[in-house]
N, CA, C and O atoms as CSV, one atom per row, in Angstrom:
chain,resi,resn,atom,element,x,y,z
A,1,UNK,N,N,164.852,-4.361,25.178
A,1,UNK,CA,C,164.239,-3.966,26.426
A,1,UNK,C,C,162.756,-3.697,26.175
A,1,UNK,O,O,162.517,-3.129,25.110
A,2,UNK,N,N,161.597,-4.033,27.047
A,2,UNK,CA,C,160.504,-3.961,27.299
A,2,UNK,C,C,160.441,-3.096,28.642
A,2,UNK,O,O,161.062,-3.212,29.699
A,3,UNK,N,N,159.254,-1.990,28.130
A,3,UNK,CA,C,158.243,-1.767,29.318
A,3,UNK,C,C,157.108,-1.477,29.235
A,3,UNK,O,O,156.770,-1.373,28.056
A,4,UNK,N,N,156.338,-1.290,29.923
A,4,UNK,CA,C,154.937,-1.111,29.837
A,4,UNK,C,C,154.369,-0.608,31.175
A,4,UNK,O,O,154.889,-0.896,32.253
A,5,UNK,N,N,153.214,0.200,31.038
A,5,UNK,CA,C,152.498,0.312,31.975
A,5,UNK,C,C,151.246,0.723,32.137
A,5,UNK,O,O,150.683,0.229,31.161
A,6,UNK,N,N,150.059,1.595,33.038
A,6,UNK,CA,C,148.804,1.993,32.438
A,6,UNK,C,C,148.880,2.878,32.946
A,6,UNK,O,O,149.343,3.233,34.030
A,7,UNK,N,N,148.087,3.613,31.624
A,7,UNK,CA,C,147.950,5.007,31.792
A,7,UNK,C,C,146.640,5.564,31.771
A,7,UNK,O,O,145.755,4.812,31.360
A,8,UNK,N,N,146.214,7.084,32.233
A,8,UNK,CA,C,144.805,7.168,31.812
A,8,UNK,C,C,144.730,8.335,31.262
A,8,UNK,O,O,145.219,9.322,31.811
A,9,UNK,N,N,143.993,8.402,29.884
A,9,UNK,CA,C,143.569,9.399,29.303
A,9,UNK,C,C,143.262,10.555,30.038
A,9,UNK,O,O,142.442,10.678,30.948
A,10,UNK,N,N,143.951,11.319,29.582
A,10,UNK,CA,C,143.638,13.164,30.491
A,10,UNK,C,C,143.131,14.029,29.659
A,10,UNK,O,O,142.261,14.699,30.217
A,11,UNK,N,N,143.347,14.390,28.229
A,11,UNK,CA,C,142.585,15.306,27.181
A,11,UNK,C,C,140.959,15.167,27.297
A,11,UNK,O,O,140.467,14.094,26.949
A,12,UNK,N,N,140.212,16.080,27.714
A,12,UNK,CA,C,138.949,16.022,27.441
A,12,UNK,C,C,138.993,15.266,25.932
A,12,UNK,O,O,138.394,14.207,25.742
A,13,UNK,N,N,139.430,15.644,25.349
A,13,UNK,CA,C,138.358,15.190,23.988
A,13,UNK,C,C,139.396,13.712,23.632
A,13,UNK,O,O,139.226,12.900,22.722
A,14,UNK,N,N,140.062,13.719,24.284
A,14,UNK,CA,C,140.741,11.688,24.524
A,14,UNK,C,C,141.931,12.219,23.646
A,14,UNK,O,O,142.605,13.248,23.626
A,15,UNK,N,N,141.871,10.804,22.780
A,15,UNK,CA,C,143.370,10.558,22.142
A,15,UNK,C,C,142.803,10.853,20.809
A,15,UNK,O,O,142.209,10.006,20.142
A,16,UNK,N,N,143.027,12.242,20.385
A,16,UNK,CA,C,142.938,12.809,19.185
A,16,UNK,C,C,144.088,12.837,17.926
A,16,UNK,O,O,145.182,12.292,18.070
A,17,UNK,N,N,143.758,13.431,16.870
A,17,UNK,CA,C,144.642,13.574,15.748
A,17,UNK,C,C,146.106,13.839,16.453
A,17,UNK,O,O,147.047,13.074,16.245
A,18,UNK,N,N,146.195,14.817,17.178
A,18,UNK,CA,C,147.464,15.441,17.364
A,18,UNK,C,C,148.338,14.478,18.170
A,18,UNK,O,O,149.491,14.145,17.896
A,19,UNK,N,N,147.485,14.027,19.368
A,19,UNK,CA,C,147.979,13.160,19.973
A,19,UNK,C,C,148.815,12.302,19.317
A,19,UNK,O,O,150.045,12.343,19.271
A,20,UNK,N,N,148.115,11.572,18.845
A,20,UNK,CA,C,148.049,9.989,17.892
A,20,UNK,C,C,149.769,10.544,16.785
A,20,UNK,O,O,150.718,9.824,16.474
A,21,UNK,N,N,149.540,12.019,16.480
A,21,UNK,CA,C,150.821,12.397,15.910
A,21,UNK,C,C,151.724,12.077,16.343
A,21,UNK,O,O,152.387,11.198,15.792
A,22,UNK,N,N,152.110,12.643,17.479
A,22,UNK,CA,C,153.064,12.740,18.843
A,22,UNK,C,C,153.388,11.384,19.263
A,22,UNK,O,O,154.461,10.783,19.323
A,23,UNK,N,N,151.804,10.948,19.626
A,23,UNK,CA,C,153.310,9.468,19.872
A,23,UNK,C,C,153.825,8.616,18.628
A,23,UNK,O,O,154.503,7.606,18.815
A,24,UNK,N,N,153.539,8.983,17.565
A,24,UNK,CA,C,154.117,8.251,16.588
A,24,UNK,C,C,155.101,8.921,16.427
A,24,UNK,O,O,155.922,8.008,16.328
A,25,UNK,N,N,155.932,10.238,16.272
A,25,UNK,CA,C,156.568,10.869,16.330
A,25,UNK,C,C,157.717,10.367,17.406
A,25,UNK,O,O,158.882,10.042,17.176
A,26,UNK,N,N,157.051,10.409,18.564
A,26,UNK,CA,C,157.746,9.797,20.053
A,26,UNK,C,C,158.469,8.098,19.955
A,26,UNK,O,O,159.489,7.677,20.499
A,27,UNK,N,N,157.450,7.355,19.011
A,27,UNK,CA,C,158.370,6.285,18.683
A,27,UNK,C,C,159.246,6.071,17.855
A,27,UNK,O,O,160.153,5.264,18.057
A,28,UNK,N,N,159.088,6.933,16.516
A,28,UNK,CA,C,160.329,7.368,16.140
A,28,UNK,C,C,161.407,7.890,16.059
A,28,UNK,O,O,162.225,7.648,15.173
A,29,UNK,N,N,161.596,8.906,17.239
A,29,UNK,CA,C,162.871,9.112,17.360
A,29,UNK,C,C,163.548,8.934,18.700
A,29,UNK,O,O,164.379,9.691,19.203
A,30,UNK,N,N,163.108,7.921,19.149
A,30,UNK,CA,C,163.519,6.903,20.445
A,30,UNK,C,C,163.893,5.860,20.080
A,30,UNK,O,O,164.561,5.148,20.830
A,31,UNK,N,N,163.456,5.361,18.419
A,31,UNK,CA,C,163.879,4.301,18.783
A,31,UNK,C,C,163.019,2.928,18.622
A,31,UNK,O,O,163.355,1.804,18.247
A,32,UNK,N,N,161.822,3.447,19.037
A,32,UNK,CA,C,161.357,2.348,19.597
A,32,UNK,C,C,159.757,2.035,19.152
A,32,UNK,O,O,159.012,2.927,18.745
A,33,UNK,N,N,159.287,0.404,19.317
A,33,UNK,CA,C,157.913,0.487,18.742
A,33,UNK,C,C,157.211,0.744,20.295
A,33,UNK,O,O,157.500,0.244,21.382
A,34,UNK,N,N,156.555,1.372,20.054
A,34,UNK,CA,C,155.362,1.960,21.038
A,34,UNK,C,C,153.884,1.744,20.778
A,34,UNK,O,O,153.216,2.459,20.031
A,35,UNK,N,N,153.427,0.698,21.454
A,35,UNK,CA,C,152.030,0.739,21.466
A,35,UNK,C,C,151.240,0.871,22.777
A,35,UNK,O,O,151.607,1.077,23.934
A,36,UNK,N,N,149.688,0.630,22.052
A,36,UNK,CA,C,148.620,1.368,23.280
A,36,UNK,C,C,147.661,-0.026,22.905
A,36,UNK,O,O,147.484,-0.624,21.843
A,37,UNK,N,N,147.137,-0.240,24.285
A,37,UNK,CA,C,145.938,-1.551,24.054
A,37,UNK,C,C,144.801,-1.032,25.040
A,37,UNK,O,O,144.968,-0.476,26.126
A,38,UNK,N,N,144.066,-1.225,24.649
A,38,UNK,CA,C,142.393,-1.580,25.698
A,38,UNK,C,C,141.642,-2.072,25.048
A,38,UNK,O,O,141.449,-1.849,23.853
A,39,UNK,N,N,140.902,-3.091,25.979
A,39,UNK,CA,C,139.460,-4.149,25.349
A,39,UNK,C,C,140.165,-5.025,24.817
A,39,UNK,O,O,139.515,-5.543,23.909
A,40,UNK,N,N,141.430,-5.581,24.935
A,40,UNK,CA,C,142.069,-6.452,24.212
A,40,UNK,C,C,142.610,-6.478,22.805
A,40,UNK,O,O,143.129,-7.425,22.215
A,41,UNK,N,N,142.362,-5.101,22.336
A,41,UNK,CA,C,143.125,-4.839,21.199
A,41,UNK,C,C,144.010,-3.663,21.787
A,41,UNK,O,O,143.944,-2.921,22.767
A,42,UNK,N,N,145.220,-3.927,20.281
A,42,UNK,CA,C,146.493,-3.454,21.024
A,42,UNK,C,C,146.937,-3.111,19.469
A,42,UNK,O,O,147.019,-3.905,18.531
A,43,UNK,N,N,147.192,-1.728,19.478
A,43,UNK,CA,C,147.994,-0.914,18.365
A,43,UNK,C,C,149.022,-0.470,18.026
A,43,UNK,O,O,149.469,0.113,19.014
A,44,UNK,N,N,149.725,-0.375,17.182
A,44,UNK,CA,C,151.014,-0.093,17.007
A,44,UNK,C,C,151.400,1.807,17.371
A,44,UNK,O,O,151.613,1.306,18.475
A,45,UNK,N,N,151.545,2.626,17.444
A,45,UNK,CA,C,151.064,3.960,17.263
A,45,UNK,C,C,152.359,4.327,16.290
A,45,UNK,O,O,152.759,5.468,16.520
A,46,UNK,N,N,153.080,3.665,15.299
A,46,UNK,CA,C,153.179,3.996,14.237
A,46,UNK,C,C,152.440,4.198,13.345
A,46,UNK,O,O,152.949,4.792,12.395
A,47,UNK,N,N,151.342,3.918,13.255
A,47,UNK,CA,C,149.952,3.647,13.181
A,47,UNK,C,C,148.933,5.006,13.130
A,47,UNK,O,O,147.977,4.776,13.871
A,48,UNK,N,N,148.834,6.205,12.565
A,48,UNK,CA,C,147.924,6.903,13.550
A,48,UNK,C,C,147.253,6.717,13.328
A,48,UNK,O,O,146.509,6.833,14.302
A,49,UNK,N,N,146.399,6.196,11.971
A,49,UNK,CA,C,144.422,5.563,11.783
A,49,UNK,C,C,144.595,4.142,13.026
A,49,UNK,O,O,143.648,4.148,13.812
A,50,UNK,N,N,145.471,3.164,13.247
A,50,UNK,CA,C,145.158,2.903,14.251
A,50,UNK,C,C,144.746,3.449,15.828
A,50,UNK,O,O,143.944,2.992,16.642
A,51,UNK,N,N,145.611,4.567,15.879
A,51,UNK,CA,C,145.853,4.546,17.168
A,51,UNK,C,C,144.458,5.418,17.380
A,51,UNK,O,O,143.839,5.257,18.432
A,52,UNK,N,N,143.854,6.553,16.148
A,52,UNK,CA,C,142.923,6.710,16.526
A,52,UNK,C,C,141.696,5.997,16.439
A,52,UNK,O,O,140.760,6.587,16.979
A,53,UNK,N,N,141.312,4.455,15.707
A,53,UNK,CA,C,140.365,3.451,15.439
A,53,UNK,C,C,140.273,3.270,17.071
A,53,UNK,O,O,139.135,3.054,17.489
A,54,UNK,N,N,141.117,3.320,17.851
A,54,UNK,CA,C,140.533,2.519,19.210
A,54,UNK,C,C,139.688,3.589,20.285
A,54,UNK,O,O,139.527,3.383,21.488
A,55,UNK,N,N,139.196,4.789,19.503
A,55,UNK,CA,C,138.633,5.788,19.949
A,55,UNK,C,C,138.611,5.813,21.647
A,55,UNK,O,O,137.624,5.389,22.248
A,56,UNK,N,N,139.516,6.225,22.191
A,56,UNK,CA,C,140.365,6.075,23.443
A,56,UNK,C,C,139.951,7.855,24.099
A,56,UNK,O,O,140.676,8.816,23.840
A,57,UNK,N,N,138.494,7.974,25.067
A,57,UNK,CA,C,138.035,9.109,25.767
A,57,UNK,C,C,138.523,9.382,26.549
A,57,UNK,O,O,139.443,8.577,26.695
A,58,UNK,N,N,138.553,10.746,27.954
A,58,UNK,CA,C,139.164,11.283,28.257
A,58,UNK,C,C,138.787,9.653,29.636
A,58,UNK,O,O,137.942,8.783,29.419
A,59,UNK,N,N,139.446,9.698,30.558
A,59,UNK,CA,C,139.129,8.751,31.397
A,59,UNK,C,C,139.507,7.193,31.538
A,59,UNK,O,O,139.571,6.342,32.425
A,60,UNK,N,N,139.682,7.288,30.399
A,60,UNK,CA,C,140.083,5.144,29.840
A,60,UNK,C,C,141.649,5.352,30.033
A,60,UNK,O,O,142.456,6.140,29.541
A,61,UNK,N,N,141.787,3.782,31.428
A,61,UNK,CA,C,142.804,3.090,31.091
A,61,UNK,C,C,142.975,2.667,30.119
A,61,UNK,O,O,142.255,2.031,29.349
A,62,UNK,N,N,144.027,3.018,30.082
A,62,UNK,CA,C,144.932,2.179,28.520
A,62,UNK,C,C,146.265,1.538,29.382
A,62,UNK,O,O,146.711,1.807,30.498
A,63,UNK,N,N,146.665,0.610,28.383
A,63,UNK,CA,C,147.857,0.051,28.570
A,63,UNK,C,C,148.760,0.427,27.193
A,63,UNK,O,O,148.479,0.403,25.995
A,64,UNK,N,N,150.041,0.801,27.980
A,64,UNK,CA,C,150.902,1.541,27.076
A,64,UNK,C,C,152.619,0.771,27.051
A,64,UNK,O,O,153.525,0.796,27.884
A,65,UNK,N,N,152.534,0.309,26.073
A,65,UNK,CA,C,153.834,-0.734,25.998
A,65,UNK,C,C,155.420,-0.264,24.956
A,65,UNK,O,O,155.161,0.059,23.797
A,66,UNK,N,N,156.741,-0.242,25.313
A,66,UNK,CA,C,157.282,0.496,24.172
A,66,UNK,C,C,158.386,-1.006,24.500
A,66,UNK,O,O,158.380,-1.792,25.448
A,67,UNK,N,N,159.334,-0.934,23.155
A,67,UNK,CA,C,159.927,-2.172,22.666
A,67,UNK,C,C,161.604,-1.663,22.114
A,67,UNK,O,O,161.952,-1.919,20.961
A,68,UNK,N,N,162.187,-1.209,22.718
A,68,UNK,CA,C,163.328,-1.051,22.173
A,68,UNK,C,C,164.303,-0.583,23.301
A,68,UNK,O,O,163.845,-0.285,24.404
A,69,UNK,N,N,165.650,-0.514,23.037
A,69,UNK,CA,C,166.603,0.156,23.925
A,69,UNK,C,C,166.459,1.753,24.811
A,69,UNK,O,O,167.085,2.234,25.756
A,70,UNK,N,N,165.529,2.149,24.125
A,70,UNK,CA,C,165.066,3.201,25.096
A,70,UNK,C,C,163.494,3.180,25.341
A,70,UNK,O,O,162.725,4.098,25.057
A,71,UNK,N,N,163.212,2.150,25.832
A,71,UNK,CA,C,161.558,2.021,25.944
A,71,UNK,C,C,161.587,2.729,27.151
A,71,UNK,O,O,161.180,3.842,26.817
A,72,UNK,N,N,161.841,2.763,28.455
A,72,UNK,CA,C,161.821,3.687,29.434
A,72,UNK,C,C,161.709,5.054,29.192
A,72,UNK,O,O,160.682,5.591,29.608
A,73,UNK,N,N,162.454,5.672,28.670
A,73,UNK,CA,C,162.101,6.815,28.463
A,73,UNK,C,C,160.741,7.297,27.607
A,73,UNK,O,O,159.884,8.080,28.017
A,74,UNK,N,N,160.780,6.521,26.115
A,74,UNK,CA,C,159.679,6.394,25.396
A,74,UNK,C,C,158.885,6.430,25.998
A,74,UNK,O,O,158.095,7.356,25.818
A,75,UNK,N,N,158.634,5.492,27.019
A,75,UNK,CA,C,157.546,5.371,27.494
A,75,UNK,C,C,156.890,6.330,28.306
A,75,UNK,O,O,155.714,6.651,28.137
A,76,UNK,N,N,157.817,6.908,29.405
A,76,UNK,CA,C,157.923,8.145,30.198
A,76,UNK,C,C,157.578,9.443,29.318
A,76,UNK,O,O,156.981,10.302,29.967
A,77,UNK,N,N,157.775,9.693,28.273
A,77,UNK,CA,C,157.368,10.629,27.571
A,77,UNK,C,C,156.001,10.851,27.055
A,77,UNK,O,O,155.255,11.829,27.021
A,78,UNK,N,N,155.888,9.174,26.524
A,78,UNK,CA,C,154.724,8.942,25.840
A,78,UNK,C,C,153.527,9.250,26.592
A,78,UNK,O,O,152.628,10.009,26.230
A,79,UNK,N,N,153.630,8.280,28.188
A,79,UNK,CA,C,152.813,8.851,29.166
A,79,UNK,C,C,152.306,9.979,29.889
A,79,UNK,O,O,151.358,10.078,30.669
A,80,UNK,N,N,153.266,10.929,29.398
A,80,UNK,CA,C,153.148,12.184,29.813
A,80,UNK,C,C,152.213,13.222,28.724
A,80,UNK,O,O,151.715,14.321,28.967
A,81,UNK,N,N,152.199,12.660,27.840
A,81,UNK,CA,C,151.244,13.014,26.478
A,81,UNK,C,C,150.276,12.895,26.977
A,81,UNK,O,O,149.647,13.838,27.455
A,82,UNK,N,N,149.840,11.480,26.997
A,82,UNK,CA,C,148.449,11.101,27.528
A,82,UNK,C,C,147.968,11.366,28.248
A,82,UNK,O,O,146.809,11.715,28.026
A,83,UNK,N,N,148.497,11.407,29.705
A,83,UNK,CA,C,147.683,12.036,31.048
A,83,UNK,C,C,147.569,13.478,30.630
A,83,UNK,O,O,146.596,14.078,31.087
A,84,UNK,N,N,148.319,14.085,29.909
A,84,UNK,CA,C,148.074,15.205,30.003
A,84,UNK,C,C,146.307,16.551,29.313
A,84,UNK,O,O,145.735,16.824,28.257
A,85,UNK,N,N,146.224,16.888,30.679
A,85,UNK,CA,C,144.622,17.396,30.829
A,85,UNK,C,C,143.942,18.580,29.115
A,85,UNK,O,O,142.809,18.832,28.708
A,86,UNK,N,N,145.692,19.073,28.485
A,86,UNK,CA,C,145.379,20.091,27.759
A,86,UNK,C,C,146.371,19.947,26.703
A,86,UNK,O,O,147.272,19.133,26.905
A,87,UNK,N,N,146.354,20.719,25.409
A,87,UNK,CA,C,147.150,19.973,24.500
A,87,UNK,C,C,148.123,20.968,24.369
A,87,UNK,O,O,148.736,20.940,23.302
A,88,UNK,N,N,148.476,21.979,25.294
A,88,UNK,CA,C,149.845,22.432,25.608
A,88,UNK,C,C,151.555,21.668,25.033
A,88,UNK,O,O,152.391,22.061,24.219
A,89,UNK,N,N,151.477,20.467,25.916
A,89,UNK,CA,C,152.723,19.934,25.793
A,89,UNK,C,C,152.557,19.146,24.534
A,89,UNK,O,O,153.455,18.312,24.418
A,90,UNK,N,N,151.711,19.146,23.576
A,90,UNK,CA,C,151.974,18.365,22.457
A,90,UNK,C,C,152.738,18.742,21.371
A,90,UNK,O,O,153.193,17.829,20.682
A,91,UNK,N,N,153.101,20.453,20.912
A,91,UNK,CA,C,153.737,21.045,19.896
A,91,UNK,C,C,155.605,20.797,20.816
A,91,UNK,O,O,156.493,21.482,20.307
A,92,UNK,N,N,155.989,19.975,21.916
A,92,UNK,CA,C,157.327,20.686,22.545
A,92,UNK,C,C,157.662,19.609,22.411
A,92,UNK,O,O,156.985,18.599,22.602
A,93,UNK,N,N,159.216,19.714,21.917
A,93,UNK,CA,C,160.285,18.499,21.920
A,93,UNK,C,C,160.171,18.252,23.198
A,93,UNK,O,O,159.916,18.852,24.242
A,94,UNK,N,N,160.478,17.008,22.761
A,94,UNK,CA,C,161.130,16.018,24.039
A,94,UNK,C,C,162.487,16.043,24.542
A,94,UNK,O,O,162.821,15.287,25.454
């Protein structure tokens, strides 16, 4: 199963260390490969020197894609990382 969709950066200071943790974290125990693309490059976020190389600010669409039997949810989670304005929900299980 595939899904994907776009999302937009909500952390003032973008897609940081912790972030970049979390969703690698988030694709591992879903299941599933989870990546993030803009400008035409597209990262794995198993990855976290990738996921933070695409230096991704508060404001940027991204496109956010996950690859496995629970990519829906993955993904739903994952997205909820990202939009999110403060880094509150990043230390809480899923």
């Amino acid at each position: 199963m595939r899904a994907e969709k776009k999302v937009l950066v909500g952390n003032e200071r973008g897609i940081h260390g912790r972030i970049a943790t979390r969703l690698a974290a988030i694709a591992a125990s879903h299941g599933v490969r989870l990546f993030l693309g803009h400008n035409q490059e597209t990262v794995e976020c198993s990855s976290i020197l990738d996921v933070l190389s695409l230096a991704l600010t508060r404001g940027t669409v991204i496109d956010l894609m996950a690859e496995g039997p629970r990519a829906e949810r993955a993904l739903s989670v994952a997205a909820e990382i990202i939009t999110a304005q403060d880094d509150a929900c990043h230390d809480q299980p899923e």
